[in-house]
Structures are given as C-alpha cells and as structure tokens.
C-alpha positions as CSV (number, residue, x, y, z in Angstrom):
1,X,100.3,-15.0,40.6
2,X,99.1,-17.8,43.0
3,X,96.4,-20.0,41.8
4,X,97.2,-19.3,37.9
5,X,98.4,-21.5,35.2
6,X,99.3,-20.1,32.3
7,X,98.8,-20.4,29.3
8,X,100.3,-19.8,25.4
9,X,99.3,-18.2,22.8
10,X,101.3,-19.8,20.4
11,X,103.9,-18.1,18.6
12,X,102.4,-20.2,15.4
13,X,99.6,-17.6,15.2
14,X,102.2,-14.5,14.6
15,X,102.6,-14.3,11.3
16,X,105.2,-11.7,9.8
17,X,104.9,-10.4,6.5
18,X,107.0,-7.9,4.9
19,X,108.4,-6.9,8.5
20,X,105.0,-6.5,9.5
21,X,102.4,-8.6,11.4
22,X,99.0,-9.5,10.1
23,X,95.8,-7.8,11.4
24,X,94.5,-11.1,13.1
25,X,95.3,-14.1,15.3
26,X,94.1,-17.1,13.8
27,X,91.5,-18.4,16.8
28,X,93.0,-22.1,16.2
29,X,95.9,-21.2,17.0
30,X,95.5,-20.3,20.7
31,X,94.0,-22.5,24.0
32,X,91.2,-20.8,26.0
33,X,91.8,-19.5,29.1
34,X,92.7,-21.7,32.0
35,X,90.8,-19.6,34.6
36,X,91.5,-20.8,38.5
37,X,89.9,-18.6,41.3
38,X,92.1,-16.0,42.7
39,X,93.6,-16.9,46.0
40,X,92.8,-12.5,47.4
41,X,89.3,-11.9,45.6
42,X,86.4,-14.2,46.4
43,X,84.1,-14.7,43.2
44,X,86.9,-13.3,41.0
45,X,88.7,-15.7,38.7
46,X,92.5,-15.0,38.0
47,X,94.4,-16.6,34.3
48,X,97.2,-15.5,32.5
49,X,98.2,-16.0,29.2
50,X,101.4,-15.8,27.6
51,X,102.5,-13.7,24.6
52,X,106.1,-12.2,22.4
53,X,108.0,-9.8,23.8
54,X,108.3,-8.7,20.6
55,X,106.2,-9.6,18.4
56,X,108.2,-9.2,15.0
57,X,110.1,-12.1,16.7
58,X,107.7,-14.8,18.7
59,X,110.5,-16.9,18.9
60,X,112.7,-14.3,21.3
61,X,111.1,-15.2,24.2
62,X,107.9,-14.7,25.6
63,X,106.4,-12.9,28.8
64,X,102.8,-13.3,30.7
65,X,99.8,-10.8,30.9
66,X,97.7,-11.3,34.1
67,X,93.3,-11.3,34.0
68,X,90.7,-10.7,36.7
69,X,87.3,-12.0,35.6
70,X,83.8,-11.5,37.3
71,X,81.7,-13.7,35.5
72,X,78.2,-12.1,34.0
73,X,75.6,-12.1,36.7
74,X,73.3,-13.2,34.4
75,X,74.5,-16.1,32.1
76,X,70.9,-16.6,30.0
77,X,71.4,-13.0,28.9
78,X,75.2,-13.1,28.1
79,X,76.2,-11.6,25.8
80,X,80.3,-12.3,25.9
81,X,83.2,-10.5,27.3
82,X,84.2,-6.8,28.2
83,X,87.7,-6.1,28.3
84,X,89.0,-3.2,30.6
85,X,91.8,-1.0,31.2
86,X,92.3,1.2,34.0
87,X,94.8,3.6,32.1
88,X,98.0,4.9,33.4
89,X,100.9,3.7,32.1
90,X,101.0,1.6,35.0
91,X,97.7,1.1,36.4
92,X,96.6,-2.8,36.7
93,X,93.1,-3.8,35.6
94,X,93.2,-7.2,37.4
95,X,93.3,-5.0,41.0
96,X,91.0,-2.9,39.8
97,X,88.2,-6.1,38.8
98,X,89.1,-7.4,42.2
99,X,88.4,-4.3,43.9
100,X,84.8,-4.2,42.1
101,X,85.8,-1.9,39.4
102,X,83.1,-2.3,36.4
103,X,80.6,-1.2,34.5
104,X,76.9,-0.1,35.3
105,X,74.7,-2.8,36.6
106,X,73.0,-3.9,32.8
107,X,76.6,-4.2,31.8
108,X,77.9,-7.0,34.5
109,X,74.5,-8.5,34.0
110,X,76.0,-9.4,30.7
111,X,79.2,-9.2,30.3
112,X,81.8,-11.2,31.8
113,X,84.0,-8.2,32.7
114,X,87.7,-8.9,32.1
115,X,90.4,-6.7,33.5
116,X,94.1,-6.9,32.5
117,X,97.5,-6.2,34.0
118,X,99.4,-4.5,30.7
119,X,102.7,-6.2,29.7
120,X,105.5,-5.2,32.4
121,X,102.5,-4.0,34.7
122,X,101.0,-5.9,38.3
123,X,101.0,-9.2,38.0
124,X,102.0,-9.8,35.0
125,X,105.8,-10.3,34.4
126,X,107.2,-7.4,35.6
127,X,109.3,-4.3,34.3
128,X,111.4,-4.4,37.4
129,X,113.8,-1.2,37.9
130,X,116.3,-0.2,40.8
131,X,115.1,0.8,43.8
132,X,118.7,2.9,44.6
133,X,118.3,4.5,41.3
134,X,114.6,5.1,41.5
135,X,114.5,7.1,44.9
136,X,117.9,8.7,44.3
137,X,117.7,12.8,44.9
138,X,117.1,14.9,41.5
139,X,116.0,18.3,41.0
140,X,111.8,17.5,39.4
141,X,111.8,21.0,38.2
142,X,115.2,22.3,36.8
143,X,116.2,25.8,37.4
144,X,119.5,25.7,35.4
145,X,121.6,23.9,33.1
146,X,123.7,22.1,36.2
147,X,119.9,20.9,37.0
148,X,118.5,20.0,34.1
149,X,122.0,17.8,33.2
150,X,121.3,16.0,37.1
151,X,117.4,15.5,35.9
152,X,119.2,13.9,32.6
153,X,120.9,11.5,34.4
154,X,119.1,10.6,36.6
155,X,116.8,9.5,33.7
156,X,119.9,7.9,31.9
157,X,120.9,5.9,35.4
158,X,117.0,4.8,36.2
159,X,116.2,3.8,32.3
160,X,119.5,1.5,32.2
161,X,118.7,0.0,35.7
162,X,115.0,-1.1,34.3
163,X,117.0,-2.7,31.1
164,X,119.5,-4.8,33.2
165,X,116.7,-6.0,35.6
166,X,113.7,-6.7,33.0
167,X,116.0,-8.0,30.2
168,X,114.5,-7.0,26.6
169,X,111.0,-6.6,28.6
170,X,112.1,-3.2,29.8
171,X,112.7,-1.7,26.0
172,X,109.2,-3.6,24.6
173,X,106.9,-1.7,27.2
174,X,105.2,0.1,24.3
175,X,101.5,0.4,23.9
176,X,101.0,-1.3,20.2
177,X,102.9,-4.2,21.9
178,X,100.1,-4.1,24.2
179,X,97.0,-3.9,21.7
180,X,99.0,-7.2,19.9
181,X,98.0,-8.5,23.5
182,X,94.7,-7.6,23.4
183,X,94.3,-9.7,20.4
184,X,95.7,-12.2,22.2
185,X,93.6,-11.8,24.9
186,X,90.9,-11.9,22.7
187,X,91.8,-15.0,21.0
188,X,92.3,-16.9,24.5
189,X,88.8,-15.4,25.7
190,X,87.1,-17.3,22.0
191,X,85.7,-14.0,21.5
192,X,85.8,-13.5,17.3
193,X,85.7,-10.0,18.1
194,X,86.8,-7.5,21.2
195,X,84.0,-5.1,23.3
196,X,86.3,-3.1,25.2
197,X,86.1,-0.1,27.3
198,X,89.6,1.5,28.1
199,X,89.9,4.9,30.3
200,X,93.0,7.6,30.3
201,X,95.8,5.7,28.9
202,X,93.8,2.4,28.6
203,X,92.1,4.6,25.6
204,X,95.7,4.5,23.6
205,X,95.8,0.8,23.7
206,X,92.2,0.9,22.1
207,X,93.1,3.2,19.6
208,X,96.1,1.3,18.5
209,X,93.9,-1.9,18.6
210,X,91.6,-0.2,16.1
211,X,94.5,0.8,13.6
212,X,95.9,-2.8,13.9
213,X,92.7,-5.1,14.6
214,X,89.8,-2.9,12.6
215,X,88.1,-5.8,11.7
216,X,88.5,-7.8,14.8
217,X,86.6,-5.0,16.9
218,X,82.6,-5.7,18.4
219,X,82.6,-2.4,20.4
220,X,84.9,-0.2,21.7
221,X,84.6,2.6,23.8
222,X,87.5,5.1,24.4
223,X,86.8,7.6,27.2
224,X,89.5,10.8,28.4
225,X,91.3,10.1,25.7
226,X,95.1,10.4,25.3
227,X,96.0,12.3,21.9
228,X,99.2,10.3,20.2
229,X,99.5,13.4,17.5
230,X,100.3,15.8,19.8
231,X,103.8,15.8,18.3
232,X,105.9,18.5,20.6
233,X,106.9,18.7,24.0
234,X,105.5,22.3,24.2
235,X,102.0,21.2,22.6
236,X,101.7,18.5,24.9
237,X,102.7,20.5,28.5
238,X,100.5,23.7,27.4
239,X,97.4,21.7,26.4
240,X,98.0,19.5,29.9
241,X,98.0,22.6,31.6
242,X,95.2,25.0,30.3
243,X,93.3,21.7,30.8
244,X,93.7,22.4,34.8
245,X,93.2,25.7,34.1
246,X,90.0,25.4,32.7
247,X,88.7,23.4,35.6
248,X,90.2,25.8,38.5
249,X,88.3,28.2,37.2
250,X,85.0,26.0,37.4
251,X,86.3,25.4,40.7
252,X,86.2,28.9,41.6
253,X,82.7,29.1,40.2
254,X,81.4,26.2,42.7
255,X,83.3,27.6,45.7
256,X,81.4,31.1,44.9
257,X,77.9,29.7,44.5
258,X,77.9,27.2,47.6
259,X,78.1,28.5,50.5
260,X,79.5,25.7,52.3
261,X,82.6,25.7,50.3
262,X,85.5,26.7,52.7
263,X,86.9,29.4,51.3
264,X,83.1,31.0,50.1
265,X,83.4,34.6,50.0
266,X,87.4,34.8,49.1
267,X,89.0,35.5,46.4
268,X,90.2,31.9,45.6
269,X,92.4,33.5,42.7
270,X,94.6,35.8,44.5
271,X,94.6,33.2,47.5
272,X,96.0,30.9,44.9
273,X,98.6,32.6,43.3
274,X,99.6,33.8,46.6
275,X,100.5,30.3,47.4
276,X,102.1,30.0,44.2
277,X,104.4,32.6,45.0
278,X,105.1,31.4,48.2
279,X,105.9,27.9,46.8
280,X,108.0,29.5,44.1
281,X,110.3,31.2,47.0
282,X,110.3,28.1,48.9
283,X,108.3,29.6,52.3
284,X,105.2,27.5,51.6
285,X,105.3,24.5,54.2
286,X,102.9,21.9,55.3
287,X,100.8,23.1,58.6
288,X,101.3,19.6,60.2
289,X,104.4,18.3,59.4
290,X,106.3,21.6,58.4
291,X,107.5,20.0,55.2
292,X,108.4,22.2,52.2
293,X,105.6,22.1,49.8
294,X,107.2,22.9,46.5
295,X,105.7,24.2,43.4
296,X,105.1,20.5,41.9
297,X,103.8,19.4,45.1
298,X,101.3,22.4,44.8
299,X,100.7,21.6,40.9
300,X,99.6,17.8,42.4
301,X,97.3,18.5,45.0
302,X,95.1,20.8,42.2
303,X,95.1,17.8,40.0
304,X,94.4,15.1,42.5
305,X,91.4,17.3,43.7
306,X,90.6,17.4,40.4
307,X,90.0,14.2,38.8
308,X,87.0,13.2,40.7
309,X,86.3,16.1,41.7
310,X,86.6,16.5,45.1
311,X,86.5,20.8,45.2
312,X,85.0,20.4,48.7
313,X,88.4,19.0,49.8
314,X,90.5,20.6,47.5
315,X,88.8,24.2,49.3
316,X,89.7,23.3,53.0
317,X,93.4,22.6,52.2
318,X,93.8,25.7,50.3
319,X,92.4,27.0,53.4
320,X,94.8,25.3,55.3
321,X,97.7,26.5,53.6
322,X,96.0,30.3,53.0
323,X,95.6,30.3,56.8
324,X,98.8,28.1,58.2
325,X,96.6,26.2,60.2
326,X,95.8,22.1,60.4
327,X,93.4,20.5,57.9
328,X,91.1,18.0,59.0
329,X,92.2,14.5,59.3
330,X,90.0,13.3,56.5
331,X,91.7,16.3,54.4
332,X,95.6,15.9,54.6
333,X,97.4,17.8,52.2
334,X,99.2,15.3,50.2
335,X,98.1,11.7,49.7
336,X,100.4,8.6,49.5
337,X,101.2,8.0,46.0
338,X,102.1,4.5,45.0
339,X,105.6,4.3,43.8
340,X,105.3,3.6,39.7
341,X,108.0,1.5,38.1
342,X,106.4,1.8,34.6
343,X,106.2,5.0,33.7
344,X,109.0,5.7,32.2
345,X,109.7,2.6,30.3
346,X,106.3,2.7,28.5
347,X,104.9,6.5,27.9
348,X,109.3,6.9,26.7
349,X,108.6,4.1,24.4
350,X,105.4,5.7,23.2
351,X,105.8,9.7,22.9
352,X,108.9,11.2,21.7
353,X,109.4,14.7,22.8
354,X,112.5,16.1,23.2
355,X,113.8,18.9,25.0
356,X,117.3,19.2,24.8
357,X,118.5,22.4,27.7
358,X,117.3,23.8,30.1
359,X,116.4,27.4,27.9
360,X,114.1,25.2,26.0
361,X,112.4,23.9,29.4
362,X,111.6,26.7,31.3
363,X,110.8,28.4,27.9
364,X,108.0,25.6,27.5
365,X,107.4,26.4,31.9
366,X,107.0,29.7,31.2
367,X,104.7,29.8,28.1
368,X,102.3,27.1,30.0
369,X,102.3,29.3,33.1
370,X,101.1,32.3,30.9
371,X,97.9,30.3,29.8
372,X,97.6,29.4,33.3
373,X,98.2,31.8,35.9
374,X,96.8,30.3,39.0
375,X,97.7,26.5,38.8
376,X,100.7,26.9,36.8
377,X,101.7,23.7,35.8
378,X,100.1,20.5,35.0
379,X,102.0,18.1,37.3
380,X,101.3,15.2,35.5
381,X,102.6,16.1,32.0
382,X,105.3,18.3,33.8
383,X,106.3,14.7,35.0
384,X,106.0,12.9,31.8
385,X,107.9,15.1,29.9
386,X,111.0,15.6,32.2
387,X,110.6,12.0,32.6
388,X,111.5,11.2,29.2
389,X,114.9,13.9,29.3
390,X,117.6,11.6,29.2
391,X,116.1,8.6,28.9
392,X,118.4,5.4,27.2
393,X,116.0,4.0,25.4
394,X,114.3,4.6,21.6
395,X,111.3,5.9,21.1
396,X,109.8,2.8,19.3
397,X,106.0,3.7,18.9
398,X,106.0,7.5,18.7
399,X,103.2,10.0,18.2
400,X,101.4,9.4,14.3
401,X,97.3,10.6,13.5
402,X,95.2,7.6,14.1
403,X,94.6,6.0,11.0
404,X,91.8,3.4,11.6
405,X,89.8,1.9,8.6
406,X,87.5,-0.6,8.2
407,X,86.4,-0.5,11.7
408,X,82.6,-0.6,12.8
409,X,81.7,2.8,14.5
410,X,83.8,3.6,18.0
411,X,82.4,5.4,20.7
412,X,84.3,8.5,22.1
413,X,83.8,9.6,25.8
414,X,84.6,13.1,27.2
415,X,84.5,15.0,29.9
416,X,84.0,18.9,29.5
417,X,86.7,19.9,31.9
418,X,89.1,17.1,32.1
419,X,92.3,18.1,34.5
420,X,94.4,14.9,32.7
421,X,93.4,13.9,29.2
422,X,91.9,17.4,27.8
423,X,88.5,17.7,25.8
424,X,90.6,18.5,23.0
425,X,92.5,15.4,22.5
426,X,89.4,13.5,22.9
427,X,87.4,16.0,19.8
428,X,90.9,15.3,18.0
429,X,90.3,11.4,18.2
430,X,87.2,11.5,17.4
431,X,88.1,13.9,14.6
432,X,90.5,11.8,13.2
433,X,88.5,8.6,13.5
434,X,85.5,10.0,12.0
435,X,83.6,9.0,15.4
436,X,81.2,10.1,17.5
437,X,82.5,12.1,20.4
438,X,79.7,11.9,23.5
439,X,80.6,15.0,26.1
440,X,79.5,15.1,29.6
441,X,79.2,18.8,29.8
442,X,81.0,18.3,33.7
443,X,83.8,18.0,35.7
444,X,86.9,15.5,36.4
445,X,88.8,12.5,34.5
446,X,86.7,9.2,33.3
447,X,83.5,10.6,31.9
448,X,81.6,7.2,32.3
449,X,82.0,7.3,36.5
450,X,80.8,10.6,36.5
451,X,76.9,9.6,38.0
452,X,75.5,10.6,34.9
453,X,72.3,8.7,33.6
454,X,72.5,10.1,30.2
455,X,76.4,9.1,30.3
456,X,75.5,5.4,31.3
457,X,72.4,5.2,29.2
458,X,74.3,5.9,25.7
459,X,77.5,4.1,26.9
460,X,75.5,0.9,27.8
461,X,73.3,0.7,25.1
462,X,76.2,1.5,22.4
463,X,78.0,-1.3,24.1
464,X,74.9,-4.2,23.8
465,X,73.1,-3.5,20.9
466,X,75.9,-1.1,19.2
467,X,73.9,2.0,18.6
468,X,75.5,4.9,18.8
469,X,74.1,8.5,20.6
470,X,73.4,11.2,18.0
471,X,76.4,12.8,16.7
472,X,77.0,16.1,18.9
473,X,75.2,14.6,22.4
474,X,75.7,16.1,25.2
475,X,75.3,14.9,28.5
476,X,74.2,17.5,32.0
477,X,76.8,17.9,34.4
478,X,76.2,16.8,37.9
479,X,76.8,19.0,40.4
480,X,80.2,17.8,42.6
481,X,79.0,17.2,46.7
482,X,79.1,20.4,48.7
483,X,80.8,18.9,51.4
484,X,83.4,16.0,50.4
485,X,86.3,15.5,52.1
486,X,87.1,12.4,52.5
487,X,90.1,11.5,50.3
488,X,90.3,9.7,47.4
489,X,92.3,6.7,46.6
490,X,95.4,8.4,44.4
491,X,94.8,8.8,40.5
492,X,98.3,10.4,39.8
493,X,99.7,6.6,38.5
494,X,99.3,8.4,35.5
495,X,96.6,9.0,32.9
C-alpha cells in the first residue's frame, strides 16, 4: 500500500501456554502506529501493522493487516478509537473509511474511526488464488451426482490453487486469527481497551474477540449477526432462506399498500413463482441482453434488492421479467459483482458443514424451498455451502456456542427482517451471551444504517458513555422510498 510503513507487533508479546495463547498483548510490547496519509483518500490516514500467521507459532512468519483512519472531528472531546469491520468474508474496512463509511455524526466527532482490511483481505497481504481456476465453468446448483462431483472439484482445484499462491496465508484465513489481530490492532492504536462496531461477518470477529479478549473490551457492538452454532449444513441453508422469505413477503405487503410500486395491484406471489418456474426450465432470459437468467441468478437479484431495501427497484425488474420487456437504465437486472478471492479460504476455515452427495443436497434444496415457496433459495448461503463441498483445506475454527465471560455488557443489533444474517442468529447471540439484543422492528441487512433515530440514539450513547437500551427495545421501522431505483453498490461479497 503506497505511502505506508509498517510496522511490528512483536512476536515477543505472543505468549503460548499449554498450546494456547494468553487473553492479552502486553502494550510494551508493540510500537504505535506509523500512520502516513493515504496517497487515494484526502484526510484519510493509511498504516499497517504486522502480525503471526499463526499465532501458536510467531516465529513462522508473519503477514500485514492494512488501516484507514479519519481522525475525530473534534479532538477536545475525544474520546479514543472505533474499530470497524465491514463484514463479508472479504469485505475491506480501509475502502470502506476511505469512501466515508462511519458512524453517526456524535460518533466521528469523537472517535477516531479506524477501518481494517482482515488478514488475506484488500490491502493487506493478500490470499491470492488462480484466476484459471477461479472462472473455470462448474455447475453452482448440482442436478446429479456427475454435478455435484464437477462442483467438488472444482472446489478441490480452486482451494489448492489459493494454498500454492498465498503460502501458509491461504490455510490461516480464519476469523479467531483475525480477532488475535484485533488485539493487535488495539495494542498498536495504545488503546488499553477496544470500542468496536462490526456488521455481518465483521460481527464473528467481535464475538471471537469477546471469548478471547473479555477483559480487553471498552464497547462492542455486534449488529446482523452471524450465528457460529448453527452446526449443520441443513440448519444453516433453511434459516438463510426462510430469512428471504420472511422479507418477500413484507415486500409483498409494501408493493400492495403503495401505489406507486410497479407491480401494485398484481399478485406478486404467483408472478414470482411463475418466474421461478420459468427459471427452473431454463426459458427465463434477460429482456436486454437475452442471457439465461438461472434459478441462482433469480435467488440474487431478491437478496440484493433486499439488503437495503430497495423494493421500489426490486418491483420494476420483476416487472420486467413478468412482462419481457426492458427495465429502466437505472434498474438493470443484475449488478456487477466484484470477483471475491476470500471467500472460500476463510468462511471453509470457519464453518464446517459437510454435505457429502448430491441426495443429501438437493434433499437440503428441497426442504428450504418448502419453507420458502416464492424465493426459493437463499443465494448467499446456497453459495457458502456448495462452496465449502470439496474444499482441501481443514476446518480449523469450526462452529462452537459463544462462551464469553468476564466481559463488560455487549450490545446486540438486529434487524426484524434480515435477508443475510436472520433475526434469529442475532436473538441466539445475544442468548448465549446474556446480552441485550436491540431490534429495529424493519427491513434489510445492517440495522444501524437503517435511518433510524432510536437505532442511532441507543447505539451511540451505548458506545460513549456505555449504557445500554432497556432489555427488550424495540426500534420503529422506517418506511423503504416509494420510488427507488437507482442501484445500489453490490452487498453480495458476502455477509
């Protein structure tokens, strides 16, 4: 990264005992952060520091994690520094800071708000995987054993390709790895304890952090949370997918109550699963382009239309497809996803959930379909576990029940109809945390971005003074615009 110098934490601070690490970096041990200003991002500062690749071995090598800082706008009232993850796996907090990704107004007024590139993420050194291998042609949906054995290979072929590139990098992607960074981080900020905020997957690293790091923790909020005991493949797709489920048919509700929603006055079920069907027999084609637009494909436009939510758009390209007729330019049917090389290498290193034919798979299709019988599938955990079939590496931090003690209270964020990380993982973390959960009784993925007052108002002050809302708040949901089409930048990285 241009304009950085690095800097390490020394392995002198990792001490192992028993085969295990202790719950705290010694602050001596580490230099503060060298920060430079970034070369792309005028007022944004841009460091690194350097850390284990494994950390039950400092002396094995070592790799760099990138920052992004924007410095408090206020530095009488300053209060320290915010950590922030974007989620993912795969997502890179330093683009994000850069971009002018933070938290309320109060917040940046005293916080120095710090995002991070995750080990093997952005800019920090890279999990690198073939390119050949990567874009190679694979069935995404199996319909039969021949398929599912390609889908397995092609797993096999792209996991050992990351592992020759990255070197031991590409098998030590794993998310307690990265909250043994955070500490790090932490350490090279001179904060003697971490206020973090971390979104979708960014909300697994704070967990972790919390079982490893209890007594190292200011604040730290957790919001759409991932649920690491959700121990099956089967638990994990069917909870994905009634999630979309649940907010189609909010979405249906909307488009019946506003009469500016395109297809106002249809039946948006029947239209839907006529689609589906459609899809299923492979007659369902892009209006523009006359590209095949399979069931998957179908499966991501409802959850990209979802996360925000943009209903408004998601209506006129239903529309469009209903009626075989172009969408407006500011509502093309598919958006340009970024091509993730992560993936993979961490969520396989985090969750293990085997399916081992293809009976079992379409068994687990089939059973998620039936609690979901207009979106079908949830393309996102469709594509995390088929990513994970075949896959060369170990599982080497796989699903356990949080066990966090000794922490000061954590705060739990939720939306009510979450299309990624459902309301129930996030009651089930704060279940097994003994925390309080905060629900925004609304729509889409990140709870805090969601233009709720009562939302900001609890998250802020919980984060500054460290109160916590009343156990069981719930926040209004705010209506979604009536008329959004413009698209949004993609949120199918992951998480």
């Amino acid at each position: 990264m241009a304009g950085v110098r690095k800097r390490l934490v020394t392995a002198a601070a990792v001490v192992a005992v028993s085969g295990s690490l202790l719950a705290a970096t010694p602050a001596s041990a580490a230099e503060s952060v060298d920060w430079q200003p970034c070369a792309d991002a005028p007022g944004v500062d841009c460091a690194a520091v350097t850390v284990p690749v494994d950390w039950a071995h400092p002396d094995r090598g070592t790799t760099s994690v990138a920052l992004a800082r924007r410095k408090a706008t206020d530095p009488q009232a300053r209060i320290g520094s915010v950590l922030m993850d974007p989620g993912g796996p795969g997502g890179s907090g330093t683009e994000q800071v850069k971009a002018g990704w933070s938290l309320s107004p109060e917040i940046t007024r005293r916080f120095d708000t710090v995002g991070f590139d995750p080990r093997g993420v952005g800019a920090s050194t890279p999990i690198s995987c073939g390119l050949e291998e990567l874009i190679a042609d694979h069935p995404r949906m199996p319909r039969n054993q021949a398929e599912f054995e390609q889908l397995a290979e092609y797993n096999r072929k792209l996991g050992e390709s990351c592992n020759r590139l990255s070197g031991p990098l590409g098998q030590f992607g794993d998310t307690k790895s990265v909250a043994r960074d955070m500490d790090a981080i932490r350490v090279a900020l001179g904060e003697p304890k971490l206020t973090y905020y971390g979104v979708s997957y960014g909300t697994l690293m704070g967990q972790q952090y919390a079982e490893l790091f209890p007594d190292k923790i200011r604040a730290l909020v957790l919001d759409s949370n991932m649920d690491h005991s959700q121990v099956t493949a089967a638990e994990f797709l069917i909870s994905e997918t009634r999630s979309v489920q649940a907010e189609f048919g909010e979405f249906v509700a909307w488009c019946n109550r506003t009469p500016s929603c395109a297809l106002h006055g249809r039946d948006v079920s029947k239209l839907t699963r006529d689609l589906q069907d459609k899809a299923a027999r492979g007659e369902l084609k892009d209006p523009q382009s006359e590209e095949v637009i399979e069931p998957l494909d179908l499966a991501s436009i409802f959850q990209g239309n979802f996360y925000t939510p943009n209903w408004g758009r998601l209506a006129t390209v239903l529309k469009s497809l209903a009626d075989g007729t172009a969408p407006a330019a500011s509502a093309r049917l598919r958006d340009e996803i970024p091509i993730n090389y992560v993936f993979q290498s961490v969520f396989c290193d985090d969750w293990r959930m085997p399916v081992h034919n293809f009976a079992e798979l379409e068994t687990y299709r089939r059973v998620a379909a039936a609690f979901a019988p207009d979106v079908k599938v949830n393309s996102l955990g469709w594509r995390a576990v088929t990513g994970c079939i075949g896959w060369p590496n170990r599982t080497s931090n796989p699903q356990h029940p949080l066990q966090v003690h000794g922490a000061p209270p954590l705060l739990v964020l939720s939306s009510r109809y979450d299309p990624a990380t459902p309301y129930a993982w996030s009651q089930a973390v704060a279940r097994q945390t003994g925390n309080t959960l905060l629900t925004y009784d609304g729509w889409g993925h990140g709870a805090y971005f969601k233009n709720s007052a009562c939302v900001t108002k609890a998250t802020d002050d919980y984060l500054i003074t460290g109160k916590l809302p009343a156990p069981g708040t719930h926040c209004a949901a705010v209506e979604p615009p009536a008329t959004t089409l413009a698209a949004q930048p993609p949120s199918t990285i992951g998480f």
